[in-house]
C-alpha positions in Angstrom: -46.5 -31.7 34.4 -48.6 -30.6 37.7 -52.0 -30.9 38.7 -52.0 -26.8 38.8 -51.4 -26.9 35.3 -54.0 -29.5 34.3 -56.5 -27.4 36.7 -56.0 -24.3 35.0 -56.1 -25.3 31.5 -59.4 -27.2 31.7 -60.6 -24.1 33.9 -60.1 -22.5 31.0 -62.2 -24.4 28.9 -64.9 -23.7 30.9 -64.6 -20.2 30.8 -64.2 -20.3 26.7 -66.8 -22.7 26.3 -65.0 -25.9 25.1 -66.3 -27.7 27.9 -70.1 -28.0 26.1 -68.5 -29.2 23.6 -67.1 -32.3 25.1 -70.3 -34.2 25.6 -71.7 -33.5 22.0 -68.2 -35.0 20.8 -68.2 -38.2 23.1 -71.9 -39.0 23.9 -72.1 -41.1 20.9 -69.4 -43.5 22.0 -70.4 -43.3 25.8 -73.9 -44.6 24.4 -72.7 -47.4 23.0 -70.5 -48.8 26.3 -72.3 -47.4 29.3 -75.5 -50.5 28.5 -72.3 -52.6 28.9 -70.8 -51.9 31.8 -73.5 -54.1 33.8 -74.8 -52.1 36.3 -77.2 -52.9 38.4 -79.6 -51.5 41.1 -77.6 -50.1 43.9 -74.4 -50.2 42.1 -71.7 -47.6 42.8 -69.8 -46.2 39.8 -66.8 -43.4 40.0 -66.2 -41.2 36.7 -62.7 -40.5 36.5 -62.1 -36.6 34.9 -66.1 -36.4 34.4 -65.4 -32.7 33.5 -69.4 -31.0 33.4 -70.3 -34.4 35.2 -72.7 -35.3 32.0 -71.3 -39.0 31.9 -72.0 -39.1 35.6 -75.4 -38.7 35.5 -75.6 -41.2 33.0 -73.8 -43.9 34.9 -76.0 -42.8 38.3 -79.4 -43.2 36.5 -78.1 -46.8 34.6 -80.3 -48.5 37.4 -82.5 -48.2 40.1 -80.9 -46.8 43.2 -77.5 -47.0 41.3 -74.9 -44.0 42.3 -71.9 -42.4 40.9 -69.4 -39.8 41.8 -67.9 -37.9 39.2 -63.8 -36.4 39.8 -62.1 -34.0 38.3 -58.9 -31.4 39.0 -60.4 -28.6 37.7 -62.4 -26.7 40.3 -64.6 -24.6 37.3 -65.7 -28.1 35.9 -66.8 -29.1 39.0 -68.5 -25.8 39.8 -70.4 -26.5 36.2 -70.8 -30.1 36.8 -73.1 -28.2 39.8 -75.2 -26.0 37.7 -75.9 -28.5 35.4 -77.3 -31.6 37.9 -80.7 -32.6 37.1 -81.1 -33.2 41.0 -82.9 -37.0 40.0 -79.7 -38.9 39.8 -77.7 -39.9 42.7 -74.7 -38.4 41.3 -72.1 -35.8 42.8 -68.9 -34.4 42.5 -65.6 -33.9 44.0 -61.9 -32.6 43.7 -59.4 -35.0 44.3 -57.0 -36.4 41.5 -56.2 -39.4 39.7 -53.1 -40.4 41.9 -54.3 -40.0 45.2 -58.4 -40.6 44.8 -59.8 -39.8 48.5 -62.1 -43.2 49.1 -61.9 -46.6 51.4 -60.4 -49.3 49.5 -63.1 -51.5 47.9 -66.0 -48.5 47.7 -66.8 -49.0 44.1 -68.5 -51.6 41.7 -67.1 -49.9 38.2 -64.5 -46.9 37.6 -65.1 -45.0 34.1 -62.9 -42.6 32.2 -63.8 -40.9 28.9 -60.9 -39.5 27.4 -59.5 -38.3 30.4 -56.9 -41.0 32.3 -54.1 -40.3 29.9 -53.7 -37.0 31.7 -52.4 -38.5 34.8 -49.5 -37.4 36.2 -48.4 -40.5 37.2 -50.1 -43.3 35.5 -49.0 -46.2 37.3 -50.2 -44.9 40.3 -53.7 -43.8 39.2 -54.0 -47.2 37.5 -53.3 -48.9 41.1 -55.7 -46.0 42.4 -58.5 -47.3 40.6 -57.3 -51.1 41.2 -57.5 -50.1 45.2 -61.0 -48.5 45.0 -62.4 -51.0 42.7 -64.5 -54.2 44.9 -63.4 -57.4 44.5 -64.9 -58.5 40.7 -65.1 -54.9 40.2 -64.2 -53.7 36.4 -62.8 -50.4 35.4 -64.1 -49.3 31.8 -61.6 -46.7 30.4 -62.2 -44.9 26.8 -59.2 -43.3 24.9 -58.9 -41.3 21.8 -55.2 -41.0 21.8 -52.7 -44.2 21.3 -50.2 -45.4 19.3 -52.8 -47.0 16.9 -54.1 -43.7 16.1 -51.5 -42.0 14.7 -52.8 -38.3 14.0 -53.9 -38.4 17.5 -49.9 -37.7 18.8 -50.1 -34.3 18.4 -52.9 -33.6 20.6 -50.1 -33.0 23.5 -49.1 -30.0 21.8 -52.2 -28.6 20.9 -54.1 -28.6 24.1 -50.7 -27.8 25.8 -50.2 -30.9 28.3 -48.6 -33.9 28.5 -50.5 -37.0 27.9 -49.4 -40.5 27.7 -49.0 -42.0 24.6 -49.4 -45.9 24.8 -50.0 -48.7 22.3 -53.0 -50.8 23.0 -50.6 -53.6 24.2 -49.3 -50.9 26.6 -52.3 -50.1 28.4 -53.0 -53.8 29.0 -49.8 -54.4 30.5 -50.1 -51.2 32.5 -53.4 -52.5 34.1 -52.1 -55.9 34.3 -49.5 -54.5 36.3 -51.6 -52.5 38.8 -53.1 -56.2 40.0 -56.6 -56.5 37.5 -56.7 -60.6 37.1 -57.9 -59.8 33.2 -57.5 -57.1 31.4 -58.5 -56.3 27.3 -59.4 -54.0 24.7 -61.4 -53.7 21.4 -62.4 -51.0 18.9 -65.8 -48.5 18.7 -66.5 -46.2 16.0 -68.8 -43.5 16.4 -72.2 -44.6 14.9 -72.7 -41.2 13.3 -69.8 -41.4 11.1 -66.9 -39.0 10.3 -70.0 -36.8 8.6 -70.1 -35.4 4.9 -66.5 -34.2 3.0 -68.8 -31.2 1.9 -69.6 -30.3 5.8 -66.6 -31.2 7.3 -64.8 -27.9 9.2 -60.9 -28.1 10.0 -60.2 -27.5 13.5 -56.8 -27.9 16.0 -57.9 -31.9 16.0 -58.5 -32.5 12.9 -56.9 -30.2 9.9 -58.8 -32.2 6.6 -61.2 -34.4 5.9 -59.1 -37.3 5.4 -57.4 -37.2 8.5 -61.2 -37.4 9.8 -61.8 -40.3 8.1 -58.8 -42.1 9.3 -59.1 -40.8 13.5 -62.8 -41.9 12.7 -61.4 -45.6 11.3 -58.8 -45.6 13.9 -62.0 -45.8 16.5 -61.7 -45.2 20.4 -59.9 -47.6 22.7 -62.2 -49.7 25.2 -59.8 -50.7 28.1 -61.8 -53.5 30.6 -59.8 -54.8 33.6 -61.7 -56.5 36.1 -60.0 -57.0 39.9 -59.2 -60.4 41.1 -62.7 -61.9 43.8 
């Protein structure tokens, strides 16, 4: 897998208009972690894979004089992330990728991810990425649809057409453990709004009946906090 490849199939979501679609489908769960993320006035916060940038301007207007950058690969993300900033927060965006993430060591309070990290190209080394960029008590907040736990998730490589990682819950703790955070754990969230209504329920490439709804709805999203050693 390359970063070229990565670029040019979320480039392409943009120009098909999937990338709309991907706040509508995780601002539910965002809602429910960003309030606990603790951040405070001044606080800076980097979104890893923020896509449009719409969970970056969340995370930059979570307190007064609180900032956040948003990164992503794909250059037509970005370019929307642009056109869509309300030009209130103290957010902005840059290119750079998960592996080699172009700030000083210790230049950010919190890193968050929504459903993006497990497209690393080398995981261990984003992981130590954010580990190196975090401050000293500084906690990385990832979200993830796709692990072992869920099961109808591991086909979702094949359908979008990348490689993504595949880990168990246990895995991604030892995989943070291992980059250096002092503490690392996970729970559960379900969406609040439910897996909707059997009699509105629309089969797509995710999600082929309503059952299998039910169950990736069950299943939940995967919470990941590591917090770095003071």
């Amino acid at each position: 897998m390359s970063h070229d490849r990565i670029s040019a199939t979320f480039d392409e979501w943009v120009r098909d208009g999937r990338a709309e679609k991907l706040e509508e489908h995780h601002a539910d769960i965002v809602s429910q972690v960003l309030p606990k993320l603790g951040i405070r006035p001044g606080m800076q916060t980097l979104d890893l894979g923020c896509g449009t940038g719409w969970a970056t301007r969340l995370l930059a207007a979570a307190a007064p004089g609180a900032g956040a950058i948003g990164i992503d690969v794909s250059a037509e993300m970005l370019a929307r992330a642009e056109e869509l900033h309300d030009l209130t927060s103290r957010a902005r965006y840059e290119r750079c990728t998960f592996e080699e993430l172009d700030f000083p060591d210790g230049k950010f309070d919190r890193v968050f991810s929504m459903e993006a990290l497990y497209y690393a190209v080398d995981l261990p080394r984003a992981t130590a990425e954010i580990h190196r960029v975090l401050k000293p008590g500084g906690e990385a907040h990832i979200l993830i649809n796709r692990y072992r736990e869920s099961p109808h998730s591991a086909s979702w490589d094949d359908m979008v057409g990348l490689e993504m990682a595949f880990l168990g819950q246990d895995e991604w703790i030892a995989l943070f453990s291992e980059a250096g955070f002092v503490q690392v754990d996970a729970e559960r969230i379900q969406d609040s709004r439910g897996p909707g209504e059997e009699s509105e329920f629309t089969p797509d490439a995710h999600c082929s009946d309503y059952t299998t709804a039910r169950e990736l709805h069950a299943a939940g999203t995967l919470w990941l906090r590591a917090i770095k050693g003071a």
